[in-house]
N, C-alpha and C positions, 0 to 999 in steps of 0.2 A: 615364423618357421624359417628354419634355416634351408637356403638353395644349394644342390648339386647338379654337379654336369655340365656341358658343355650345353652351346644353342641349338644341338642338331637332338633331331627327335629318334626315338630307339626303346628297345626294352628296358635298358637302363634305366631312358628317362622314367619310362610309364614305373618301373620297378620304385624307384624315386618320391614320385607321385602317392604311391602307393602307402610307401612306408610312411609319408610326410601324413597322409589322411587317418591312419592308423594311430600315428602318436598324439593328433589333435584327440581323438575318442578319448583315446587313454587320457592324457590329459584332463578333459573333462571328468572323466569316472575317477580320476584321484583328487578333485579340486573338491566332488561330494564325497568323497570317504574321509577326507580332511574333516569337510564341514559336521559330519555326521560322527566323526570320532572328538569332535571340540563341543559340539552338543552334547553326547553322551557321557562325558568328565564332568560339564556344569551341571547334569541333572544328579548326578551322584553327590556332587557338591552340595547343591541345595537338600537332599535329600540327608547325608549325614553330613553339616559343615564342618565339623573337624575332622574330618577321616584325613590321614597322610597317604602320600601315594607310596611312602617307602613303608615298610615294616615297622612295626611300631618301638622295638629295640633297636632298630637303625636311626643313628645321629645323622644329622646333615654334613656335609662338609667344613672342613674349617678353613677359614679364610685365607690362609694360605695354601692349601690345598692347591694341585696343579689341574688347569683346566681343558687336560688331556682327556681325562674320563670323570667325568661328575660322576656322581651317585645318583643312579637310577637309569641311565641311558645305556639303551641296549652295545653288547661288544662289537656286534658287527658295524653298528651304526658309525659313520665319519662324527667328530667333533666338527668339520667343519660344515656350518647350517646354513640353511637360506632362511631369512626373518620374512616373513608375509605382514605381519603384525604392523611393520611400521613404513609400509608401502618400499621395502625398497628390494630389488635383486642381488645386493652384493653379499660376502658370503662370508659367516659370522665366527666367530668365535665365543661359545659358550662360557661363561665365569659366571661366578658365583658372587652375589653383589653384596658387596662390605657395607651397603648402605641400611639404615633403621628398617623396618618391616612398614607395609601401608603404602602410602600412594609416594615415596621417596624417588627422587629422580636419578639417582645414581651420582656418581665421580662427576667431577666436569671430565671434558673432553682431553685425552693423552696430546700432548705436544707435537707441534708437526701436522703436515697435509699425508693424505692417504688418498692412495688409488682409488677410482672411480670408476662403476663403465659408463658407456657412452649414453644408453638411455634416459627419461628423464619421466619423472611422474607425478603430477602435483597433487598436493593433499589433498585436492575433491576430486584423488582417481583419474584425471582426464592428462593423456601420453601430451607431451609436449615435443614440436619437432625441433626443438632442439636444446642443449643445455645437459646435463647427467642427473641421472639419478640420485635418492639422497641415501648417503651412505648408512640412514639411521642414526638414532641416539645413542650415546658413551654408556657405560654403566653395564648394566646388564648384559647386554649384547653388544659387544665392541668387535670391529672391524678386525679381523685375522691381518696379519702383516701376509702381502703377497709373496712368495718365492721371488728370488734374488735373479731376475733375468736381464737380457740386455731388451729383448721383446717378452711386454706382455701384451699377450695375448689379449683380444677385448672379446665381448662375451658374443660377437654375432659373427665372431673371425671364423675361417674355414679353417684350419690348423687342424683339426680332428676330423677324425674320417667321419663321411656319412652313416656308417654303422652302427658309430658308438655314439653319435649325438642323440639318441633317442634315450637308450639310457642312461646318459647323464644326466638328462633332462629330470628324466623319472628319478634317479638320485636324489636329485635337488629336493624332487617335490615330498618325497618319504623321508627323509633326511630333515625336512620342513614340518610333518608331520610328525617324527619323532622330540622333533625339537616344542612343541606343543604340548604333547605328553611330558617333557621335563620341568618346560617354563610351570605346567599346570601343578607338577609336583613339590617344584618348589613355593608358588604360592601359599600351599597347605601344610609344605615344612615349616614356613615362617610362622605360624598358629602358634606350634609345639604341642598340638595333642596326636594322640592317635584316634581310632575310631573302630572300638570294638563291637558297635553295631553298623556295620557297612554288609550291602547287602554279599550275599554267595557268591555273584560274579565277579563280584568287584576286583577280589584280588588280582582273579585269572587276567582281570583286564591292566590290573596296575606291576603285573611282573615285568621284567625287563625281557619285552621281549625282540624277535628280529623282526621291526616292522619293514624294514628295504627287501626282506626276503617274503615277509606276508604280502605286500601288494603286491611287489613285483612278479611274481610266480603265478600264472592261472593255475600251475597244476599242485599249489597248496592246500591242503585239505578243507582251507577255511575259503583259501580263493575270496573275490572281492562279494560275490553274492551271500559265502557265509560271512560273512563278516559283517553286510550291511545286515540280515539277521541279528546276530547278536547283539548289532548294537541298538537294534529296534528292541529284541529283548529287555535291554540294558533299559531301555525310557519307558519302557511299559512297568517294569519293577520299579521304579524313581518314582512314576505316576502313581502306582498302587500307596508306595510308600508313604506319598505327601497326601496322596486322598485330594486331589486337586488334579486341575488340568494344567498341562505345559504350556509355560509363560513361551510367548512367540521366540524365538529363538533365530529367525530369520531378516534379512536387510526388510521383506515384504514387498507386494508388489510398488506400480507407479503408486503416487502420491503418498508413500508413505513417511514417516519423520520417527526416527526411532535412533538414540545414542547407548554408548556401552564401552568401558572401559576397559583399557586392553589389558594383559595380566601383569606389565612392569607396571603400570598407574603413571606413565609417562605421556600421555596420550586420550584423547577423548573422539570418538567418532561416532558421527551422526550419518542419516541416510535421507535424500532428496532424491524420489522418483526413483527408488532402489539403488539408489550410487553413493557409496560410501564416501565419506567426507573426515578426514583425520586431522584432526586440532592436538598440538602438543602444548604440557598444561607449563606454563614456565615452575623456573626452580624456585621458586621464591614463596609457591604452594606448596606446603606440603601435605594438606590432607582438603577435600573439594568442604565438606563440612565447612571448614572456618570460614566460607564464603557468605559473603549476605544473600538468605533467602526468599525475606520477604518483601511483601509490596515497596516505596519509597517511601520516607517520608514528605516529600515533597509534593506537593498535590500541585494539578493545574487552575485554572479560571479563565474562562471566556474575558477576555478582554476589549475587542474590538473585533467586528468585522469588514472587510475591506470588499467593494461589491453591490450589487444590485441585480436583480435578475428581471431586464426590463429586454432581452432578445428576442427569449419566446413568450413570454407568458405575459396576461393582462388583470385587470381588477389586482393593484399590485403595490397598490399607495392611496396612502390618507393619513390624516391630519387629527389626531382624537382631541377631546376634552383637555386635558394637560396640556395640549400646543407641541405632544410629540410626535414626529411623523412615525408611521408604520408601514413597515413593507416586507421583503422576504426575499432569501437569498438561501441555496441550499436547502439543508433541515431545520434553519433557522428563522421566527421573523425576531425580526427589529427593530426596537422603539429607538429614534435617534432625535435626543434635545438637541435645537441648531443653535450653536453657539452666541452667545449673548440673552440666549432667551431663556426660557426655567433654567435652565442649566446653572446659570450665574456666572460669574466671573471665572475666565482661564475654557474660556470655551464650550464646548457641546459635550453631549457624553451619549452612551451605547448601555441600554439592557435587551438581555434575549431572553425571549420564550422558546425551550427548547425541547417540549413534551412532543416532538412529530420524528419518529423514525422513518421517514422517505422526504423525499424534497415535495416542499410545499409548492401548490400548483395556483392557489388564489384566496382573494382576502373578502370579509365583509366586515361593518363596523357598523354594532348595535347603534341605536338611535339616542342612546342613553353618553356614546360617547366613551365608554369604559370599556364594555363587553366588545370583545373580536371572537370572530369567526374566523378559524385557517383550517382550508383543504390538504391532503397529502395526494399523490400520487402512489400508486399498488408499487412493493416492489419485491426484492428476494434478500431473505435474510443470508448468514454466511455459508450455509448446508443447501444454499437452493430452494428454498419453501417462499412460497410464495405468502409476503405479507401484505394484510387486507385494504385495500383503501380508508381513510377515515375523516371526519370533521371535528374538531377541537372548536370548542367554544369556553373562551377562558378570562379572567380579569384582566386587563392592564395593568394596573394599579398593583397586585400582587402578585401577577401574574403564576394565580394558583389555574389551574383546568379546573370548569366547572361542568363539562358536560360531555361527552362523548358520543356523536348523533353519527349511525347508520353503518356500526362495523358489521362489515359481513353485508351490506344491503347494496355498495357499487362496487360497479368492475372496472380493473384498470386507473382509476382516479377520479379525482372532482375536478370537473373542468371550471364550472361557474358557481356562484352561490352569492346570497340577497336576503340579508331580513325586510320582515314587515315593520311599515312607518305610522300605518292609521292607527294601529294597534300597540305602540310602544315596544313593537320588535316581539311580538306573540310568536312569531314563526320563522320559519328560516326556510326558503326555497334552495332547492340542489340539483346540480345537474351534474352528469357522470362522465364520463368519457367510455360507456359501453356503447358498440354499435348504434343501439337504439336512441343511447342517449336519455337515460330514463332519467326524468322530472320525475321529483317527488316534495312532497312537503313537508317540516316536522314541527312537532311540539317543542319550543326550545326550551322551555322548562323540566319536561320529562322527558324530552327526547326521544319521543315516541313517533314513527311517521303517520300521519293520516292519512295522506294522498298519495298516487302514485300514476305514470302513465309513460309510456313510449315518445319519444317528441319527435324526432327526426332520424335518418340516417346521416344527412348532413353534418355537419360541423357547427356543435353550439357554444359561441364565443361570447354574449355576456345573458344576463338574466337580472330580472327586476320587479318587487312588486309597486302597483302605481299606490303615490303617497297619498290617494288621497280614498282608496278602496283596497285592502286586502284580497277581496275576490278575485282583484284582476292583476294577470301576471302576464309579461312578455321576457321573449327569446329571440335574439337575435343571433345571425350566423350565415353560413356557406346559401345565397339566394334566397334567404328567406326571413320577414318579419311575424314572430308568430305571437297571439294575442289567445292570453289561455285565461278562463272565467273559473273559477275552483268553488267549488261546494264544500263547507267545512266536514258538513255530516254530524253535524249534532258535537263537536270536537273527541266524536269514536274514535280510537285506530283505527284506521283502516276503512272508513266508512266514507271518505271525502271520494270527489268525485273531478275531474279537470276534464274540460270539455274546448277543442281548440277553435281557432277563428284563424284564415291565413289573413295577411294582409295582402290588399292587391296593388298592384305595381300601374296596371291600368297603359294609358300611353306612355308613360315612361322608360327608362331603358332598364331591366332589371338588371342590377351589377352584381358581382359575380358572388363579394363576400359583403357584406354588413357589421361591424366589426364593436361597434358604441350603438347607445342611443341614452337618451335624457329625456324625464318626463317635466313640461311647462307649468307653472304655477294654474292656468288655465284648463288646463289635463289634455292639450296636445301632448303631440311626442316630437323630438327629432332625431333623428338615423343618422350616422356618417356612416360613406360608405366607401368603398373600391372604386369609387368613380370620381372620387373626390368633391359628391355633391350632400348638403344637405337638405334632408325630406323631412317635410312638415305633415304627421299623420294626425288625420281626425276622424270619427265615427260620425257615420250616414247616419239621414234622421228615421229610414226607414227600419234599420236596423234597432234604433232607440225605441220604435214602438212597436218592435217583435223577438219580443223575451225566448230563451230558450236558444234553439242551434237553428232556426229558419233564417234563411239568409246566410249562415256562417261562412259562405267563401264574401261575402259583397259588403262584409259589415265596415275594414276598416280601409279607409285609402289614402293615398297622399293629397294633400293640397296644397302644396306651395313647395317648390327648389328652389335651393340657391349653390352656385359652384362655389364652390370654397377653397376647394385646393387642388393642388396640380397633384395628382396620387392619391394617393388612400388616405383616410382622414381614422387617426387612431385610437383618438380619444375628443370625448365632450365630456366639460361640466359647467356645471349650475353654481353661477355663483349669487352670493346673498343680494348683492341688490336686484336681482333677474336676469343681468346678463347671461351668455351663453359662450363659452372659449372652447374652440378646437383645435385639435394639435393636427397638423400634417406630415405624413410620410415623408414623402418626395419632395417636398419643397421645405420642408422644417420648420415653417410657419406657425407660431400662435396669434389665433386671431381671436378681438372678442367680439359681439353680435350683437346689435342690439333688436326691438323688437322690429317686427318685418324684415328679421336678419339684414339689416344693415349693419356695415363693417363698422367696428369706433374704433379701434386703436389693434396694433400687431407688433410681430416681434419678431426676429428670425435666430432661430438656436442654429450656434456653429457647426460648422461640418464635422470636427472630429468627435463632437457629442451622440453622431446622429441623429437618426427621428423622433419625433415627441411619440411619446408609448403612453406616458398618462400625466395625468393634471390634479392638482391637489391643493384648495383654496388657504393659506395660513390664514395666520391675524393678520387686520387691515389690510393691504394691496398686497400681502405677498402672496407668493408661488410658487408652489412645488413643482418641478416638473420632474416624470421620470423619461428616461430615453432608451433608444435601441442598444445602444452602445455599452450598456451598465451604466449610466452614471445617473446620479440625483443630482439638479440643479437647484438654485434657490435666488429668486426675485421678481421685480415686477415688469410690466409690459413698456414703462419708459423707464427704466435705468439698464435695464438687460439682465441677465442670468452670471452667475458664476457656480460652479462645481463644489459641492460638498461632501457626495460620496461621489467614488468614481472605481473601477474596476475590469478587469481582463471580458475579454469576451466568446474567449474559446477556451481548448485544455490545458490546462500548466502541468510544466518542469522543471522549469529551472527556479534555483533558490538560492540568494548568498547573502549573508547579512555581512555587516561592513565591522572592518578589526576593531574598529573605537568610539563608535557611535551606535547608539539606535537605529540605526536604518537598515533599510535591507533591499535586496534587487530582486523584480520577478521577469519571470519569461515565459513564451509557451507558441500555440499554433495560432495568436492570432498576432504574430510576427512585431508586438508590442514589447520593449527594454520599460523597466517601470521601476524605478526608484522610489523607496516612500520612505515617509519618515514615522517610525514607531513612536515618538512621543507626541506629535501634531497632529500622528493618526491621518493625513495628505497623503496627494500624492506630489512629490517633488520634482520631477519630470520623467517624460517620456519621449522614445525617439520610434521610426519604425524602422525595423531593421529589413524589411524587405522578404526576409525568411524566416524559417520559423527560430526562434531560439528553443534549445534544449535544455544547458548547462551553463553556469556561468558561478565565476570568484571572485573574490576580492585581492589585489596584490596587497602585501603586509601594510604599504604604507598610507592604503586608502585613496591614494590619488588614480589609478587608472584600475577597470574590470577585465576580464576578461570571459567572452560570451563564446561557447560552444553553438554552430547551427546543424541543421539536419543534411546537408550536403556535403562537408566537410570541412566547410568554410569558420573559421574564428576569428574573430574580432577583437581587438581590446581597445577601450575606449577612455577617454578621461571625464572623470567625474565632475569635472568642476566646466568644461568648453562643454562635451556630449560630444567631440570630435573625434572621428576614427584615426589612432593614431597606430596602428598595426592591422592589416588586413592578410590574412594567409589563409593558404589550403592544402591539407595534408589527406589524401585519398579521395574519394568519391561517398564516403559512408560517413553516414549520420555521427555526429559527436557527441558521448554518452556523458562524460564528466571533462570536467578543466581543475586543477590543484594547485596551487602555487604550494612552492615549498615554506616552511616557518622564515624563513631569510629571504624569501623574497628573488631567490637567485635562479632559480628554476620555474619551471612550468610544464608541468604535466599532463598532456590530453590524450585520454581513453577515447578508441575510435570504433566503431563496429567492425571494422575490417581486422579485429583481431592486434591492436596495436599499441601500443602508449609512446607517445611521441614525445619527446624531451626538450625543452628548447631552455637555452640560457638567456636570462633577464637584467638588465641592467638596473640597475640603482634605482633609478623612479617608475620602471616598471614598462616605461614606454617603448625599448627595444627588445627584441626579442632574436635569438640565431640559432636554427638547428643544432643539437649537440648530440644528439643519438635516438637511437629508438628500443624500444623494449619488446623482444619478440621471442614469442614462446609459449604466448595461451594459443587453445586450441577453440575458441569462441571470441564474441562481441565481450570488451571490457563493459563492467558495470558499476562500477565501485572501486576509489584506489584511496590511497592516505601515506602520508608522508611521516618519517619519523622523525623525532623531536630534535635531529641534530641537524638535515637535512637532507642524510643520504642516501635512505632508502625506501622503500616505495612497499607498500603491502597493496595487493590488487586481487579483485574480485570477475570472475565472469559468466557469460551465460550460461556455461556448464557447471556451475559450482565447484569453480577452478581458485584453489588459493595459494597465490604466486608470491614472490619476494626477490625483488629487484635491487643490485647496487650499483644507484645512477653514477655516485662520485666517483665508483671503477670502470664506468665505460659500458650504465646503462646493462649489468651481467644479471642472468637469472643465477642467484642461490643457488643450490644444487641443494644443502642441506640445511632443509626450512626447522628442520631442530635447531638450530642455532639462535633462527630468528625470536625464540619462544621468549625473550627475556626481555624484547626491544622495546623502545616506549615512543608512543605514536602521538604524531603534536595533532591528530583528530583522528576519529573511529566515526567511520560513515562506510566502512565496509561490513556486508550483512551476514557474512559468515568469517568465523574468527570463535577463539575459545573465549575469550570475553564475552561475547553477545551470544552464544551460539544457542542457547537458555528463551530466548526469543522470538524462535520459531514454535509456530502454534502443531499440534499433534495432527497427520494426514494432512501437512504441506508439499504441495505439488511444486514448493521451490521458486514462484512466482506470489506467494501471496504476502510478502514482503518484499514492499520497494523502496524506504530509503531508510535511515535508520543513524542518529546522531547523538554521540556522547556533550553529555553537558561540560564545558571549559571544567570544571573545579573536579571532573571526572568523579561526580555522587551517581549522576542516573542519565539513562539511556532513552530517547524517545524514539518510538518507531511506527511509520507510516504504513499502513495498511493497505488491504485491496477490498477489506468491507469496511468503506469509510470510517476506520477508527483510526484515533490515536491513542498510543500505548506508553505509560510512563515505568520503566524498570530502574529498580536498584543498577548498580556498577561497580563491579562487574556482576553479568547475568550470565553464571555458569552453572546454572540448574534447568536439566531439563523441565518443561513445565514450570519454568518461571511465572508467582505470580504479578501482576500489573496492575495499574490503574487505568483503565478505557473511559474513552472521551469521545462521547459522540459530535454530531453538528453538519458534516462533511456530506452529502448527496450523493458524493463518486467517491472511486479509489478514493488515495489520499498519495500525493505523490510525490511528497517531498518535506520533510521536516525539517530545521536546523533554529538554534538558540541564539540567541544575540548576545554581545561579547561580555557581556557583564552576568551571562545564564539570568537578568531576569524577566526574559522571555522568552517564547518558543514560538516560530511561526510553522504556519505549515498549510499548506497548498491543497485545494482540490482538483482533482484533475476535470470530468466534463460538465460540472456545475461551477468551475472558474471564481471558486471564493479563495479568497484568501483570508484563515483565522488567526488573531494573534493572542494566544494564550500571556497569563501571566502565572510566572511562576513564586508558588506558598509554601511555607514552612522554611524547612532547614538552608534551603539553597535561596530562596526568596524573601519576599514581606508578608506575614500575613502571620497567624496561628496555623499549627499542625493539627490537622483532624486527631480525635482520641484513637479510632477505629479505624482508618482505611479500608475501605471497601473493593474488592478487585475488578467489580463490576459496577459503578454508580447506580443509582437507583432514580429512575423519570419521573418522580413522585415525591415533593414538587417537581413538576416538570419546567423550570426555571432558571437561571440564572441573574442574582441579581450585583453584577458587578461593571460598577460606575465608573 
């Protein structure tokens, strides 16, 4: 609103006041008579599509015709308009477009700069404080030549009295609205029919009439109440006519995702969270059809997983029949041949089983050696529904699912699970993560439960039946050993019967958690516990000759301790000759035991592996170990260990694969720089950076990165020393992205404090000097990209702001981002754009997409989700409702995709299950054969992947 008066207070002022509150109303009540008269045109439209808005003996204009008075726009109306349509305020001139009919872009632009005003408003709607607005696109609506002054006037100047700024105001906007009724009529000239079934009102509503005098006037006969009348009338006739209901017509409220093209077909806008978003289509389309609309041909394949998930969770490794280890990491486990061994020459290799849609929570391995057992955790699909807990029991070997035990029967997850040994795996024991913690037992052939009981409220962290009796089962956890005797029940459903036994701790000290236990060839038992001690339990003789529950608190007790480690002791197993190895917390000790636990030989795993988390016997002396830290190690108790799989151990974000090699950098909040190499499937090195990393690139020439942190701090480092050879700080907020330009000469960083800082790069990358900054989003940057020549910058941010920057002019926001429609971008990693904009899934809240990366040869786009998928689209994806190829595996978001420089792969990031997947890319862009069929949705059945 525009200010009057001096600073001293009066009736003026309040008169002032007054007026200014009156013209906001007004204001509003034309913005809906606008909306409700561009609704009432399109329902007429669809209702009769060829009707003209002119008379049906009336010609259009001819091309030379002067664009003083078109055909059809009322006489009182000004020629000169205000454009709403292409976000801009400046003030147009109406012509009549010499261009073909359809989505044609018009002339190029007239020769020469043109006046501006001073405001500024980027395509996703959000004001900018500083820069002008855009003057719109040539063609259709071309910018009127301003009057000849020595001042003009700019549009927020006082030059006009406060009197009449109000209805200038209201000029504009009716003048705006007139100009809608014409744009709308010449769409329908461009047909060349008329429409001699349109309904009664239609004409009254398509004559030229004086709309600056119908709104403006209350004391009009139609006034704004009749009017909004008729043209309610107007959609209720449309509706009768079509015999259907009215297609929404509205932006809709938050979370909605809805495009619609404007009436030149110069432009595409979409809506996040009700905020319009305007993408202009370049010249070079001339109709959205000819675009590619369906799936890619390009399929992906699990190729590798990079990872272990040995921080929280346990029963999480073994060693099957084959000599392949098994373990689990996200929604995936993994059979990994350790190199030199089945695998054969050229190393190890990776298959997944990947039939579990939530992250797998723990493992067990039939006795047969083939058959696995894997738990899920409950979780929520992409609408919020809660998905059930379940138990896969499936081949190795084919890795087909053969069984699905207990949907619908736990809550929250499987914490532990254990087949039967005396019985050649007849059964499967399971325990939940419900409060109660409910044991139950099942048929693992029919998958039917027979048993069922409450165990504790406690914490149950492993479970097991003794090998050498199925009746008897223990649980261990949060203070307590418990010793359960099962009744089959005749093998009824439902007819078995669990009857518990504590164990007693007696003089000993009870520690706090119990965490392992292992049963002795002899049918002792031993516990590690929180205390770092091993307990030797065995069964009293009077318990042995008093059948039933008498006695059941005094039946089982410890007989013999031995300290073993300094901290909690994580894991025990049984290895073939009867030894007994446990892995330590706190000290990172393996130790092996022999009988009357004495010590025979130890180990100590290094600090940056962490703690032993589980233990896993190979062929002859080897060893598996897994650790706290994610990583799998592999050897024996005198050579020492080295790392085979290894992996992040918090959320990731950052992602860059390198310009000319296979490799690629990760980062994230467990303040680890991780280099790995995509063809050795390693990791190449790590450094810690002390903070978290966010963001991070590659300079063109490969030799130094550069890492975005969460303080504001960036780093760039050299690849080949790990030495920091640039350390800076630009604001106090977190760094979102880092870009280098295609030359290598610049350096881009988006910063949450609303920024993109520019800095000039020297030759090998290792210098770096302030050169400007880019200022003008009205939010945290999220997304930028550089164009193929090096000069300009396309950027994304929290507000669904899309900007366009010219660094090589001095770092300038664009004014008019029609210009930019034509540019060609040396990467597309920004998530709104008319290229991708096709991408976004319907009732997007504008967050459910976070990263999103064009493949080098520019065939197809992959994009990272926030319901752990990944998404493979054609290129360009300018359909709304684009369909895709989805790729599960992921347990979290997924927070960051990008392609390696040869496109033949894609890696991409989980955020709080910390995998890293590295797809391989099939078909047209890859190796492999093209599916006949692509499917937009894969299908988990086989629930498998078998790629070596």
């Amino acid at each position: 609103m525009d200010g009057a008066g001096g600073p001293g207070e009066g009736p003026a002022q309040e008169a002032l006041q007054s007026l200014s509150r009156r013209l906001q109303v007004q204001e509003k009540e034309m913005e809906l008579v606008k909306a409700a008269l561009a609704e009432a045109l399109r329902l007429l439209r669809l209702q009769a599509p060829s009707t003209s808005l002119q008379d049906p003996g009336t010609l259009g204009p001819p091309r030379d015709s002067s664009p003083a008075a078109p055909p059809g726009l009322p006489p009182t109306c000004s020629p000169s308009l205000v454009s709403r349509g292409t976000q801009t305020e400046a003030e147009m001139e109406v012509e009549p477009s010499p261009g073909p009919p359809g989505l044609s872009n018009g002339p190029p632009a007239p020769p020469g700069g043109s006046e501006e005003p001073s405001g500024t408003q980027s395509e996703g709607g959000g004001s900018s404080s500083s820069g002008t607005g855009s003057p719109g696109p040539p063609g259709i609506l071309r910018l009127a030549q301003p009057p000849q002054r020595t001042d003009t006037p700019r549009r927020n100047s006082s030059s006009s009295s406060p009197s009449e700024r109000p209805r200038q105001k209201l000029s504009r906007k009716a003048a705006s609205s007139a100009n809608l009724l014409l744009r709308s009529g010449s769409t329908e000239r461009k047909k060349g029919t008329s429409a001699p079934g349109a309904p009664a009102v239609y004409p009254a509503l398509c004559q030229p009439l004086d709309l600056l005098h119908l709104i403006q006037s209350p004391r009009h006969p139609w006034g704004v109440g009749g009017l909004m009348l008729f043209i309610g009338q107007v959609r209720k006739q449309a509706q009768r006519g079509r015999g259907g209901k009215d297609p929404l017509s509205s932006p809709g409220g938050p979370g909605s995702r809805r495009s619609n093209y404007n009436l030149e077909g110069i432009s595409v806008k979409m809506f996040l969270r009700g905020r319009p978003i305007t993408m202009y289509i370049p010249s070079g389309i001339r109709s959205l059809e000819e675009l590619p609309s369906g799936p890619p041909p390009e399929t992906l394949s699990l190729d590798w997983v990079y990872g272990y998930r040995g921080r929280d969770s346990r029963s999480n490794l073994f060693v099957l029949r084959s000599g392949e280890v098994v373990y689990f990491i996200a929604c995936v486990v993994v059979l990994y041949r350790p190199g030199g061994g089945p695998g054969g020459p050229g190393g190890g290799g990776q298959r997944h089983y990947r039939g579990h849609t939530d992250c797998v929570r723990c493992l067990a391995v039939h006795p047969d050696g083939v058959r696995v057992a894997s738990g899920q955790t409950a979780g929520v699909d992409k609408d919020g529904k809660p998905l059930q807990p379940v138990v896969h029991v499936w081949d190795s070997e084919t890795l087909l699912k053969l069984q699905e035990i207990g949907l619908g029967a736990f809550e929250r997850g499987v914490g532990a699970l254990a087949f039967s040994v005396a019985d050649q795996g007849a059964f499967l024991c399971v325990v939940d993560d419900s409060n109660e913690h409910m044991l139950s037992v099942w048929d693992c052939s029919r998958g039917t439960k027979l048993a069922e009981i409450k165990s504790t409220n406690d914490s149950v962290l492993a479970v097991g039946f003794n090998p050498r009796d199925s009746s008897s089962i223990v649980t261990s956890g949060k203070s307590h050993v418990h010793f359960w005797n099962w009744n089959g029940g005749t093998g009824v459903p439902g007819n078995g019967t669990l009857t518990r036994k504590q164990g007693v701790f007696g003089k000993y000290k009870k520690p706090k958690f119990i965490p392992c236990f292992v049963f002795l060839p002899d049918g002792d038992i031993l516990t590690g516990d929180s205390e770092g001690n091993i307990l030797t339990w065995g069964r009293s003789l009077s318990d042995s000759r008093t059948p039933g529950r008498g006695g059941a608190k005094e039946t089982y007790g410890i007989v013999a301790q031995a300290h073993a480690h300094e901290g909690s002791i994580f894991a025990l197993c049984l290895r073939r000759d009867g030894t007994v190895l446990s892995g330590g917390g706190r000290d990172r000790r393996l130790v092996q035991w022999g009988p009357g636990l004495v010590a025979l030989q130890e180990a100590e795993i290094p600090e940056h592996f962490g703690a032993v988390r589980a233990i896993a016997e190979g062929p002859g002396s080897e060893l598996l170990v897994g650790t706290t830290k994610n990583a799998l190690l592999r050897g024996d108790l005198a050579q020492g260990f080295s790392p085979v799989i290894q992996g992040h151990t918090d959320e990731l974000w950052g992602l860059c694969t390198h310009p000319f090699q296979n490799r690629f950098l990760t980062c994230g909040h467990d303040r680890q720089l991780c280099l790995w190499d995509g063809e050795g499937h390693a990791l190449a090195w790590s450094i810690d950076l002390k903070e978290t990393g966010l963001c991070a690139d590659f300079h063109p020439s490969g030799a130094v990165v550069a890492v975005g942190l969460n303080t504001g701090r960036w780093l760039v480092l050299d690849t080949e020393t790990r030495e920091i050879v640039s350390d800076i700080t630009d604001g106090n907020e977190q760094l979102s992205v880092v870009r280098y330009s295609p030359d290598g000469l610049y350096l881009a960083i988006g910063s949450h404090d609303n920024m993109i800082y520019i800095y000039s790069v020297s030759s090998d990358g290792a210098k770096s000097s302030r050169f400007g900054r880019c200022v003008g989003h009205s939010s945290f940057i999220t997304h930028l990209d550089w164009s193929k020549d090096g000069n300009f910058i396309m950027s994304n941010s929290g507000d669904y702001e899309i900007l366009y920057w010219d660094v090589a002019g001095g770092c300038k926001l664009l004014r008019n981002r029609y210009e930019s429609r034509d540019r060609e971008w040396a990467t597309y990693t920004c998530v709104l754009g008319f290229h991708v904009y096709g991408v976004w899934p319907d009732g997007s809240d504008g967050t459910d997409i976070n990263s999103l990366c064009r493949s080098h040869n520019e065939r197809v786009v992959a994009v990272a989700d926030d319901f752990c998928k990944v998404h493979l689209f054609q290129y360009p994806c300018a359909h709304a409702k684009a369909p895709s190829l989805v790729y599960g595996g992921h347990g979290s978001h997924v927070t960051s995709v990008r392609f390696t420089h040869d496109d033949s792969h894609l890696i991409s990031l989980g955020g709080k299950d910390a995998s890293i997947f590295q797809w391989r890319v099939l078909g047209a862009g890859g190796t492999g054969p093209v599916p006949t069929t692509p499917s937009r949705t894969p299908s988990l059945s086989p629930a498998s992947s078998l790629d070596v």
